[in-house]
Structure formats: structure tokens, C-alpha cells
C-alpha positions as a printed Julia matrix, in Angstrom:
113×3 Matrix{Float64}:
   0.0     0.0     0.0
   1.03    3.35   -0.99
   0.1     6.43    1.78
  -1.65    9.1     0.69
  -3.01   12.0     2.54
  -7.4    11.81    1.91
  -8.94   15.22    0.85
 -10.54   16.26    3.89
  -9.11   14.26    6.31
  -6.52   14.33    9.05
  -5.26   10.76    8.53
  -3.57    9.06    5.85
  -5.38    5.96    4.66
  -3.71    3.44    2.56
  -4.08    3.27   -1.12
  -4.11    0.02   -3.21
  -1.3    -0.5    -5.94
  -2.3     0.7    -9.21
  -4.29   -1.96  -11.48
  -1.64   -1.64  -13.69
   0.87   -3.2   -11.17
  -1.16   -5.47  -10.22
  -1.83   -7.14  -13.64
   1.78   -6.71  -14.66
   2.31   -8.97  -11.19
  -0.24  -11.5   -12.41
   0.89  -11.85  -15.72
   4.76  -12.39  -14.79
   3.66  -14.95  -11.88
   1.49  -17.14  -14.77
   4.33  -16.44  -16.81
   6.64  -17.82  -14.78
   4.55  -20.92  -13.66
   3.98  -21.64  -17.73
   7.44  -21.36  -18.25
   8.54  -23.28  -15.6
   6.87  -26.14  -16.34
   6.7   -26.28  -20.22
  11.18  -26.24  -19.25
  10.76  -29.12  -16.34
   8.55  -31.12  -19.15
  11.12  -30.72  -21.67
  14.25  -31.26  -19.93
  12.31  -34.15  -18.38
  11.58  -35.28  -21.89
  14.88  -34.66  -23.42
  17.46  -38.15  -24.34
  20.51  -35.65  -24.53
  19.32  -33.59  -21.17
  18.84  -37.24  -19.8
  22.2   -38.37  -20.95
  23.97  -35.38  -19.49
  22.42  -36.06  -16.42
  23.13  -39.53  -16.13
  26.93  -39.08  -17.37
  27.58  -36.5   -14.57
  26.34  -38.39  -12.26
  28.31  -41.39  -13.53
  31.46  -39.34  -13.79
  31.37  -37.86  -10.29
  30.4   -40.9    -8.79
  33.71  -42.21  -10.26
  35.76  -39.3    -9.16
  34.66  -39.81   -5.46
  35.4   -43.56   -5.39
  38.89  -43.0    -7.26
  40.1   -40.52   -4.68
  40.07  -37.68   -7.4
  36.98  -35.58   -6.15
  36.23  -36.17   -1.98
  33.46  -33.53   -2.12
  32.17  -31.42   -4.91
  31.41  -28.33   -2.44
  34.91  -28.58   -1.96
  36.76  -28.9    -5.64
  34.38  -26.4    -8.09
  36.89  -26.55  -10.5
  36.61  -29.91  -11.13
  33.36  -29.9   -10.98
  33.11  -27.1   -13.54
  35.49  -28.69  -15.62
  33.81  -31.66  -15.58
  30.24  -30.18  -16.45
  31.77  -28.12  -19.39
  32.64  -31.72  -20.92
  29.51  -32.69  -20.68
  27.49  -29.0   -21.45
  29.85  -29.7   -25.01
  28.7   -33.13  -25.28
  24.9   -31.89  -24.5
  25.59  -29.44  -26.87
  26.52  -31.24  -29.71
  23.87  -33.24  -29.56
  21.86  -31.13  -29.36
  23.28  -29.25  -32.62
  22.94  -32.68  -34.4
  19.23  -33.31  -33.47
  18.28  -30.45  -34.73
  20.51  -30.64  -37.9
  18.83  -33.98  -38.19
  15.31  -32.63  -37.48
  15.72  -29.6   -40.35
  16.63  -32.36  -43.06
  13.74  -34.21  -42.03
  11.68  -30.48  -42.56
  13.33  -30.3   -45.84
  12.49  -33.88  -47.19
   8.54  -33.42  -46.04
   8.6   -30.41  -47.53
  10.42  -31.55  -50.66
   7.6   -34.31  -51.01
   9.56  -36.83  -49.82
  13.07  -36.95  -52.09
């Protein structure tokens, strides 16, 4: 609430936010829900987000039972490293899904040759 002095009175008496605000408020919060879900579903839903996650997991589990990594809070650049190898890997795959995906365009479009 925003104080405002009322016309006639000796007290202030609170004043609501402006509509405007209000909607804006609205809108980002359903926004943000919508958003957040249509990214859970699709990383959910995603074989290279899965394989990512599964290879990280398999590659620090390995680094704590080989000695190399005793605790990820402690050794971030290892950690980093280590997710950068796999962010490339994500990313290629990514880049060759959707190379793969645009040829597939192309042939529907092209009738099928």
C-alpha cells in the first residue's frame, strides 16, 4: 500500500497499488509458472538432457570412489570442468538433433526426395 493524505481528512489511509501493477504482477507470476513447467517437461523429456544427467552423475560418482573428487562443495573446479565436458557433449547433440530434425523439414517439404 502506498500512503496518501485523503482530501478532507486528518489521517492518511492506505491506497491500493495501481491496477496496472497489479496485472503486470499476475501476468509475470502465470508467466513464470507456464514457463517453468513447459522447461521441467522438456528437460524431463529430453534423451541428450537425460544423458547429461546420467553421465555427470556417472562421472562424479567415479571421481569420489577414485580418490580424485572427496566432495564437490569442496573442488568447483573440477566440478566445472567436468560439467563443461559434458554441457559440449549436450551441446553437440543437441546441434545434431536439430541438424537432423531440419533435413527431415526439408524432405517433407520436398515431397519426400
Amino acid at each position: 500500500f502506498h500512503w496518501r493524505q485523503s482530501p478532507g481528512a486528518r489521517r492518511s489511509v492506505p491506497r491500493a497499488a495501481a491496477p496496472d501493477a497489479r496485472m503486470a504482477k499476475f501476468f509475470s507470476g502465470v508467466f513464470n509458472y507456464v514457463f517453468n513447467e513447459l522447461l521441467v517437461d522438456t528437460l524431463a523429456n529430453s534423451r541428450a538432457f537425460q544423458r547429461f544427467a546420467v553421465r555427470t552423475d556417472k562421472a562424479l560418482r567415479e571421481a569420489q570412489a577414485s580418490g580424485k573428487l572427496k566432495d564437490v562443495g569442496k573442488a568447483p573446479g573440477e566440478a566445472a570442468k567436468t560439467a563443461t565436458e559434458y554441457g559440449r557433449a549436450v551441446w553437440d547433440e543437441l546441434t545434431r538433433q536439430a541438424a537432423e530434425m531440419e533435413r527431415n523439414a526439408k524432405q517433407k517439404a520436398g515431397g519426400g526426395k
